[in-house]
C-alpha positions as CSV (number, residue, x, y, z in Angstrom):
1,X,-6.3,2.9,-1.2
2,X,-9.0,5.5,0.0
3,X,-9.1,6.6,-4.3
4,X,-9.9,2.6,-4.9
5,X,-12.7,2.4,-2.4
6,X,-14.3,5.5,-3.6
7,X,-14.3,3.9,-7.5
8,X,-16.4,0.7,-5.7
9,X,-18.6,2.2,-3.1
10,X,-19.3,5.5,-4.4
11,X,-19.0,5.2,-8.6
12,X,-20.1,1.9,-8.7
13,X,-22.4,1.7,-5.5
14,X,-20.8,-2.2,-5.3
15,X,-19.8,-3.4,-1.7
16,X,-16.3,-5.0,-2.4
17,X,-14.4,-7.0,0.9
18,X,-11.8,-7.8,-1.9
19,X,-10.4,-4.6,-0.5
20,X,-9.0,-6.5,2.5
21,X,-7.2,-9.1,1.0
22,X,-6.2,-7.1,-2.2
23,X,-4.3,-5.0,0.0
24,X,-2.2,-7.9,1.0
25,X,-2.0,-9.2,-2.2
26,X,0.1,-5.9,-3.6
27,X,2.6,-6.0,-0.6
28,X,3.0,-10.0,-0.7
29,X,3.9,-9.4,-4.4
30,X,6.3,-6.3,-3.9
31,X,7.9,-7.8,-0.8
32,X,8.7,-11.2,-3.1
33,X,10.3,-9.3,-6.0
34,X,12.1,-7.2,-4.0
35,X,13.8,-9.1,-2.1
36,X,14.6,-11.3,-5.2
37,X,16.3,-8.5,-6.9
38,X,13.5,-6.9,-8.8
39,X,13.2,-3.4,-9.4
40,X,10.8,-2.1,-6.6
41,X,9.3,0.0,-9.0
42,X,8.3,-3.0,-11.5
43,X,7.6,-4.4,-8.1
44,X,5.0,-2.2,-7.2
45,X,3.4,-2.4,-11.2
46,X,2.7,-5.8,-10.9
47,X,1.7,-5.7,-7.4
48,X,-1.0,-3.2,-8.9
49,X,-1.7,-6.1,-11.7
50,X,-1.8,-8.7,-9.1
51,X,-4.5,-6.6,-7.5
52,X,-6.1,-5.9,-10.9
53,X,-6.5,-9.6,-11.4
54,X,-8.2,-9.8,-8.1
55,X,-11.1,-7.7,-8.8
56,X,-11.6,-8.8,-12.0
57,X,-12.4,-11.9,-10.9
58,X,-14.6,-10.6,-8.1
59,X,-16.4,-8.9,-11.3
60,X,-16.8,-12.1,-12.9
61,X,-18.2,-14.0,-10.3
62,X,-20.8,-11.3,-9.8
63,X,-21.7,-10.3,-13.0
64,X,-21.3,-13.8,-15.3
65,X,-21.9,-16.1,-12.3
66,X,-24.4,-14.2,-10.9
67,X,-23.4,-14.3,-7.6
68,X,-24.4,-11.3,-4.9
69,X,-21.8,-8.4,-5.3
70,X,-21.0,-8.7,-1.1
71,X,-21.1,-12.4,-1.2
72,X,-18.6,-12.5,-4.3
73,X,-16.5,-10.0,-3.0
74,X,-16.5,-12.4,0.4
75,X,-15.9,-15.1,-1.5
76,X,-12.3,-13.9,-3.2
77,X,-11.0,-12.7,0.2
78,X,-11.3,-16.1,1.5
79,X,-9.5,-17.3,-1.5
80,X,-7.3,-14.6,-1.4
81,X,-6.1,-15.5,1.5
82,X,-4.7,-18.9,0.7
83,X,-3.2,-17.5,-2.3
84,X,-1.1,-14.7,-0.9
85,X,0.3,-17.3,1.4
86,X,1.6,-19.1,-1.8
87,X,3.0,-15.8,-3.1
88,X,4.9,-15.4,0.0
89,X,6.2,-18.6,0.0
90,X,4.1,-19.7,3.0
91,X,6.1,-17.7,5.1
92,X,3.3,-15.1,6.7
93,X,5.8,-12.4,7.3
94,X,8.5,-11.1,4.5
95,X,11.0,-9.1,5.9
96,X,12.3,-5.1,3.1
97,X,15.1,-4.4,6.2
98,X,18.4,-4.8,5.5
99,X,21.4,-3.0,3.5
100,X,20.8,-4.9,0.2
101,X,17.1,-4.2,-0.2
102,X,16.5,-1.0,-2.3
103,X,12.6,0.1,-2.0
104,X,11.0,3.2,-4.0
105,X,11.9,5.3,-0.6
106,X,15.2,4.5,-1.1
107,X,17.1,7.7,-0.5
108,X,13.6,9.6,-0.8
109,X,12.1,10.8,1.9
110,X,7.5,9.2,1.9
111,X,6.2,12.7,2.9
112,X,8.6,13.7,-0.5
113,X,7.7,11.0,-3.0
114,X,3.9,10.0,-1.9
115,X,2.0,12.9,-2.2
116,X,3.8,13.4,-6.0
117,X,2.2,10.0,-6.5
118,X,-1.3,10.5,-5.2
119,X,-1.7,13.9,-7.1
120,X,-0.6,11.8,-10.2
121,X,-2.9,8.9,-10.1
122,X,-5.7,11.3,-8.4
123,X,-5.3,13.9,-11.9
124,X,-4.9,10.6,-13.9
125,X,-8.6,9.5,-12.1
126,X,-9.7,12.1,-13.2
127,X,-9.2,12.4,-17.2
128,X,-10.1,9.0,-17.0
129,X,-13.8,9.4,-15.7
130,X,-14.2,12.1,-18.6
131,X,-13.6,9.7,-21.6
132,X,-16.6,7.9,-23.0
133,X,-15.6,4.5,-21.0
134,X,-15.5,6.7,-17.7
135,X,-18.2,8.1,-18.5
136,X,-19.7,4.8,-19.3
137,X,-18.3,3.7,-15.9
138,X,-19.8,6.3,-13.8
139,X,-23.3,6.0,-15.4
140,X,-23.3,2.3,-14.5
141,X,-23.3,3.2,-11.1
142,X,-26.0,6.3,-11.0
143,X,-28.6,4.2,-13.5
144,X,-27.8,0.4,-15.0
145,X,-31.0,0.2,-16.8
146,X,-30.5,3.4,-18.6
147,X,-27.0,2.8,-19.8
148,X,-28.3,-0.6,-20.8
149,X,-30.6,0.2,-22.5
150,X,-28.0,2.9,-25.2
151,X,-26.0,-0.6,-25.8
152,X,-23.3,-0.1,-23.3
153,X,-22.5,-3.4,-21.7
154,X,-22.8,-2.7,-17.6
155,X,-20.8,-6.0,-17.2
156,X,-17.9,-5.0,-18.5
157,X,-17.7,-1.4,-17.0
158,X,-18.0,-3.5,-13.6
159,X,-15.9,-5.9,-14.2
160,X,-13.3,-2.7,-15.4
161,X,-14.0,-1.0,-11.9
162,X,-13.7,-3.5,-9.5
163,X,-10.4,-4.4,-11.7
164,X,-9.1,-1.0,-11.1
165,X,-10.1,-0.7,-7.6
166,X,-8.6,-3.4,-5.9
167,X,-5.1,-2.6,-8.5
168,X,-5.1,0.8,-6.6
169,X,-5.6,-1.1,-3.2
170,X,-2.9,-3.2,-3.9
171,X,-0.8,-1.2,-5.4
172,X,-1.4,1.2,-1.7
173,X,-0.6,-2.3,-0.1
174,X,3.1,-2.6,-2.0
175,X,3.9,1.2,-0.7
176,X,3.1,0.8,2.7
177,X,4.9,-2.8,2.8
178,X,8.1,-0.9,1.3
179,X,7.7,2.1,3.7
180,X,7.2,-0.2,6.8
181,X,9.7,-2.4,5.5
182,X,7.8,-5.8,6.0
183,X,4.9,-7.7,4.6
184,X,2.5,-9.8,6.7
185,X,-0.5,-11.8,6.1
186,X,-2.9,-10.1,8.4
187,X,-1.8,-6.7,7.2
188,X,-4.7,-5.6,4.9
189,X,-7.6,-6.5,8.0
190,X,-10.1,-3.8,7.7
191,X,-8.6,-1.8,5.4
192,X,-12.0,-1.5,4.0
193,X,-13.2,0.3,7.1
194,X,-10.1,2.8,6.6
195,X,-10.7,3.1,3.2
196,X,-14.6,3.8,3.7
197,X,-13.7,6.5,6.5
198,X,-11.5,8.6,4.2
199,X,-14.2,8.2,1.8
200,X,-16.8,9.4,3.9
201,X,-15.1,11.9,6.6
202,X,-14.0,13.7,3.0
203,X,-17.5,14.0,1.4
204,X,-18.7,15.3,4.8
205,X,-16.4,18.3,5.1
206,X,-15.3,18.8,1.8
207,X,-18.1,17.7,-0.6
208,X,-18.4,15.7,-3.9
209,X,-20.7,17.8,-6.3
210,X,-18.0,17.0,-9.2
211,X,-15.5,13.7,-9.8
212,X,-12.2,16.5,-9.4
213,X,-13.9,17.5,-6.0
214,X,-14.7,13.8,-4.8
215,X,-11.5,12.8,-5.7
216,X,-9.9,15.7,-3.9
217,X,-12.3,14.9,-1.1
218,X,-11.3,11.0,-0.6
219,X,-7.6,12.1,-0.7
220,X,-8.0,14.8,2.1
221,X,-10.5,12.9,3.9
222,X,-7.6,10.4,3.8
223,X,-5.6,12.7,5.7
224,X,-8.3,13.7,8.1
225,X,-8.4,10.3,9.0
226,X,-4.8,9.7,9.9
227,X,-5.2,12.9,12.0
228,X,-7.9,11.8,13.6
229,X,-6.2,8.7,14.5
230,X,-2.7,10.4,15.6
231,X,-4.9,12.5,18.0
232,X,-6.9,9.3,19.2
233,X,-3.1,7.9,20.1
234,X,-2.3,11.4,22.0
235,X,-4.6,11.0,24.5
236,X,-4.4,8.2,27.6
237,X,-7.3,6.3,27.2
238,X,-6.7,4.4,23.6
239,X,-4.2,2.3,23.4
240,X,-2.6,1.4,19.5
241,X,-4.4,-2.1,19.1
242,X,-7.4,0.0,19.4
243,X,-7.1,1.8,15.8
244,X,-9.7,-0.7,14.3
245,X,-12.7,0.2,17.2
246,X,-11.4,3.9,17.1
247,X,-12.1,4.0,13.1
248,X,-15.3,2.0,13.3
249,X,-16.7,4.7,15.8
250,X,-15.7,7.1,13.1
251,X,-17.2,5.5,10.2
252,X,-20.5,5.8,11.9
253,X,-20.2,8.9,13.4
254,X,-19.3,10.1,9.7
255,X,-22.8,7.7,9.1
256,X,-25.0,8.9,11.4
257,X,-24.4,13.1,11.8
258,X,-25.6,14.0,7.8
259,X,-28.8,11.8,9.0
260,X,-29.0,13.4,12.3
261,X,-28.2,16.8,10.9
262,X,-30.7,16.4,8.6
263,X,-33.8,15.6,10.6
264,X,-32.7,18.1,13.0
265,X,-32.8,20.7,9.8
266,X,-36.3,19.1,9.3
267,X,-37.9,19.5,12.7
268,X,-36.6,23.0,12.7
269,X,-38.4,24.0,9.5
270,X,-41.4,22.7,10.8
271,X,-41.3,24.1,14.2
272,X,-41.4,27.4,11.8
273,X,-44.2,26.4,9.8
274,X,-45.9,25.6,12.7
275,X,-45.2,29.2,14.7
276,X,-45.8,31.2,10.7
277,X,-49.4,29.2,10.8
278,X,-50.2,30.1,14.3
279,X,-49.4,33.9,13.9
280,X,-51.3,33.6,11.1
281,X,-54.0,32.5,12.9
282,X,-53.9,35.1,16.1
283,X,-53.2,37.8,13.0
284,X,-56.8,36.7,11.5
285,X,-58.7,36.2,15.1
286,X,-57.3,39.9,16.0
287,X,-58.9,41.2,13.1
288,X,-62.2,39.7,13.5
């Protein structure tokens, strides 16, 4: 989920809510097929289609209706919304418990199985952003204009990855509805803060000077977060329907400290100019 943000917000600079209800989305349309029979692997492929199909409509309204990226991105949540409650059958929460249901955890233990499948789709990120429609992908983001202007068309590269964004989102969303064995209507509420946090706690402590590092980053920073969190429930003065206020504190500490790090770098350097210049001075006044 954290790896689909970071394609959005960081490659593309583009401020997609689809995130939210894209997340929902993949586990209304894993929980469905599962419990009709389907393979929960096929199950979790077209939940990451379903998702797919999201964003690339989210694409489309901003780039050939020429609506604002936020307000587009609004706009398909709201939809979204109505929609997953048709995939689900308009029943808001869809039960994976029971001895007949068979999820990809099925005798495989998450801490086994899940990081096998981040490392995949995290190395597969990254071959991807070095072919010439990567590439093509990444420069949208840094400069529009410029890639323009060589004959790429930026509408499609967005339209590619917001598509692949929200089908990592949702395909995050069918995981975590098999591993919690439910799926619910409200579940993917402010999963775009979450995903944002990993995004940005990683840059901070581990950097993103090349796409293998970022990636590396959001994936760790990912794991920071859920630290963060477990140690946030530790203590006695959070209680657990305060996760959404404890991660919104640490988006914008994560926000604010480069900022305040850097000016406090900046008054520093010119507290030294200022003393070098009045040695200087008393160096020159001794001499006369």
């Amino acid at each position: 989920m954290a790896l689909g943000v970071y394609i959005t917000f960081r490659i593309l600079d583009f401020p997609d809510l689809t995130v939210d209800a894209s997340f929902t989305t993949g586990a209304g349309v894993a929980a469905v097929m599962i419990s009709n029979g389907t393979s929960p692997w096929l199950a979790s492929l077209t939940a990451f289609g379903a998702g797919a199909a999201a964003g690339a409509i989210t694409g489309l309204l901003h780039t050939k209706g020429k609506i604002n990226g936020l307000l587009s991105g609004i706009l398909m949540m709201i939809a979204l919304y109505s929609i997953n409650m048709r995939i689900m059958g308009g029943i808001p929460n869809i039960s994976l418990l029971g001895p007949d249901v068979s999820t990809v955890f099925s005798g495989v233990k998450v801490i086994v199985l899940m990081p096998i499948i981040v490392v995949i789709i995290k190395l597969l990120l990254d071959l991807f952003f070095k072919t010439d429609l990567g590439l093509s992908l990444r420069a949208t983001g840094d400069n529009e204009r410029m890639i323009r202007s060589f004959g790429t068309n930026t509408d499609t590269t967005k339209i590619l990855g917001i598509a692949l964004s929200n089908g990592l989102v949702a395909l995050s969303g069918s995981f975590v509805a098999q591993q919690s064995g439910f799926a619910d209507i409200t579940m993917g509420v402010g999963m775009i803060v979450i995903g944002l946090a990993s995004v940005i706690i990683g840059e901070a402590i581990f950097g993103a000077k090349t796409v293998f590092r970022a990636t590396l980053a959001v994936v760790l920073g990912s794991i920071v977060y859920r630290i963060i969190i477990g140690l946030a429930y530790q203590s006695d003065f959070f209680e657990a329907s305060d996760i959404k206020l404890i991660t919104a504190i640490i988006v914008i500490i994560a926000l604010v400290f480069p900022s305040l790090q850097k000016t406090i770098k900046q008054k520093r350097m010119a507290r030294k100019r200022t003393s070098d210049l009045l040695k200087s001075f008393e160096q020159k006044g001794g001499a006369n």
